[in-house]
C-alpha positions as a Python dict, from the first residue, in 0.01 Angstrom:
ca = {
    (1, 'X'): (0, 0, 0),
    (2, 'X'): (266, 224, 101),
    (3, 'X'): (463, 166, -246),
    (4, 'X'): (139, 286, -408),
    (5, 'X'): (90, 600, -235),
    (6, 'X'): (426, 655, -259),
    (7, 'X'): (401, 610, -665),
    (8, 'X'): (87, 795, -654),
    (9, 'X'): (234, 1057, -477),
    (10, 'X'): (578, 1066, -753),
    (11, 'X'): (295, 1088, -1059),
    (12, 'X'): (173, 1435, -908),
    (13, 'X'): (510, 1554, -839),
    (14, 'X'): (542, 1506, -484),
    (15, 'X'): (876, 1336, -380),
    (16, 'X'): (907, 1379, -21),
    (17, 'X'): (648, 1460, 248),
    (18, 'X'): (341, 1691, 214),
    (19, 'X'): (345, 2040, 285),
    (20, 'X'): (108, 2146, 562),
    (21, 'X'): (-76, 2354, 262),
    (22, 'X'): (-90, 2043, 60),
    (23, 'X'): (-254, 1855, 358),
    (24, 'X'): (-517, 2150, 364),
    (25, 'X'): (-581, 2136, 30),
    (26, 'X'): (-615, 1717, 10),
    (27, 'X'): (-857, 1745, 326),
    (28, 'X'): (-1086, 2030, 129),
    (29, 'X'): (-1121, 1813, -178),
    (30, 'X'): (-1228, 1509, 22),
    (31, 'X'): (-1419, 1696, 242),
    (32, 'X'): (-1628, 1865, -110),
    (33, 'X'): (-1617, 1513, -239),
    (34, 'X'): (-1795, 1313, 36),
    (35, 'X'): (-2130, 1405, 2),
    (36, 'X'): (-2140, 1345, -367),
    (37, 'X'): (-1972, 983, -330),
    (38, 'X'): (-2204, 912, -54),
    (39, 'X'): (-2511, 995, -257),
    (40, 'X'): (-2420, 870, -602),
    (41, 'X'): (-2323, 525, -386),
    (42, 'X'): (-2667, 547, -153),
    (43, 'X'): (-2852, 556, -463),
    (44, 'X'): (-2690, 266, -617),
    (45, 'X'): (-2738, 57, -294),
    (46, 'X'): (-3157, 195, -268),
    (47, 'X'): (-3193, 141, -628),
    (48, 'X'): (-3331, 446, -750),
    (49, 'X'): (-3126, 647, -992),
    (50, 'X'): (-2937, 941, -946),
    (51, 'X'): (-3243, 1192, -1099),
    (52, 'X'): (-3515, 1038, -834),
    (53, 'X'): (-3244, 1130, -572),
    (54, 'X'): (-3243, 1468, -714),
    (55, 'X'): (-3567, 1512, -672),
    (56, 'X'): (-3629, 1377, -350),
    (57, 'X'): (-3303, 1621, -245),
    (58, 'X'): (-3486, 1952, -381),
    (59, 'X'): (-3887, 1816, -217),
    (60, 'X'): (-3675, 1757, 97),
    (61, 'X'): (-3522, 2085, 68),
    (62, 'X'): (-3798, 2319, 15),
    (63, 'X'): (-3951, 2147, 303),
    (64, 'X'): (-3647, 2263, 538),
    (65, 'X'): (-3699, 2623, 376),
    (66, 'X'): (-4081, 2616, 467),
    (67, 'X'): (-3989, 2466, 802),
    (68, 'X'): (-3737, 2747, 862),
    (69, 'X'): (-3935, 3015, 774),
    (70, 'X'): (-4249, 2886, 1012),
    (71, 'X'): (-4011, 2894, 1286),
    (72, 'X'): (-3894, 3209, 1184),
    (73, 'X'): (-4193, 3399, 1190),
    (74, 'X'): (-4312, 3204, 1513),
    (75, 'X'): (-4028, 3358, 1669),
    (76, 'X'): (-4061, 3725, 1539),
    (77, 'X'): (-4398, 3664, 1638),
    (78, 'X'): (-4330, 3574, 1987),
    (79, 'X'): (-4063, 3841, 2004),
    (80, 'X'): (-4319, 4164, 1922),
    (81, 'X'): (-4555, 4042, 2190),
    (82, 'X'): (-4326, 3988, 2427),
    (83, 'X'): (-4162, 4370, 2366),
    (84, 'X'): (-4538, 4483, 2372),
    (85, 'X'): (-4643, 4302, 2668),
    (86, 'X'): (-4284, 4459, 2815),
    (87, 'X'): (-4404, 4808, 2697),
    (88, 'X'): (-4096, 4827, 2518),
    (89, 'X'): (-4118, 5035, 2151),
    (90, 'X'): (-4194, 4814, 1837),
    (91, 'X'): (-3901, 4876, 1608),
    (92, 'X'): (-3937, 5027, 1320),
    (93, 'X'): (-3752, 4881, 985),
    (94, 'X'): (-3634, 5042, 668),
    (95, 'X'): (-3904, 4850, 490),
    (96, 'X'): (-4170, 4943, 768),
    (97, 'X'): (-4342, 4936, 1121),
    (98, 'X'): (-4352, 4576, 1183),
    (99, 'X'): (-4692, 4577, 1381),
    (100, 'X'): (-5034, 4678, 1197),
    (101, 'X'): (-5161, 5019, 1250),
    (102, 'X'): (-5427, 5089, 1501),
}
């Protein structure tokens, strides 16, 4: 194994040890390459192909988006009537008031 590396390592023109930048740069690309690998090799093993995945990826992401934004707003919502139960000013935005006008 270690002749290998060792020969793999001579074909990209490394003939010693690798640079701490090097090291950086080799954990990056594996890190950028894992979740691709792990999908396109999940979706072999499920037995759907690759374009179902992608679908079921962008359904499953809009639902995190919608998710997000409920929680979101339940927040801001729970925020105002906290500050107005407080007596504390509603802040005004660039866009505008954030409560309705009485």
């Amino acid at each position: 194994m270690k002749k290998v590396l060792v020969s793999l390592l001579a074909l990209m023109g490394i003939h010693q040890h690798l640079s701490a930048q090097q090291k950086q740069d080799l954990a990056v690309a594996a890190a950028q390459t894992a979740p691709s690998a792990v999908v396109s090799s999940s979706a072999r093993i499920a037995g759907l192909p690759l374009s179902d995945w992608a679908v079921v990826a962008a359904i499953g992401f809009a639902v995190l988006q919608a998710a997000y934004l409920i929680w979101k707003w339940r927040r801001d919502y729970l925020r105002e009537e906290e500050r107005k139960s407080q007596g504390r000013p509603v802040p005004v935005t660039d866009m505008a008031k954030l409560e309705a006008d009485e």
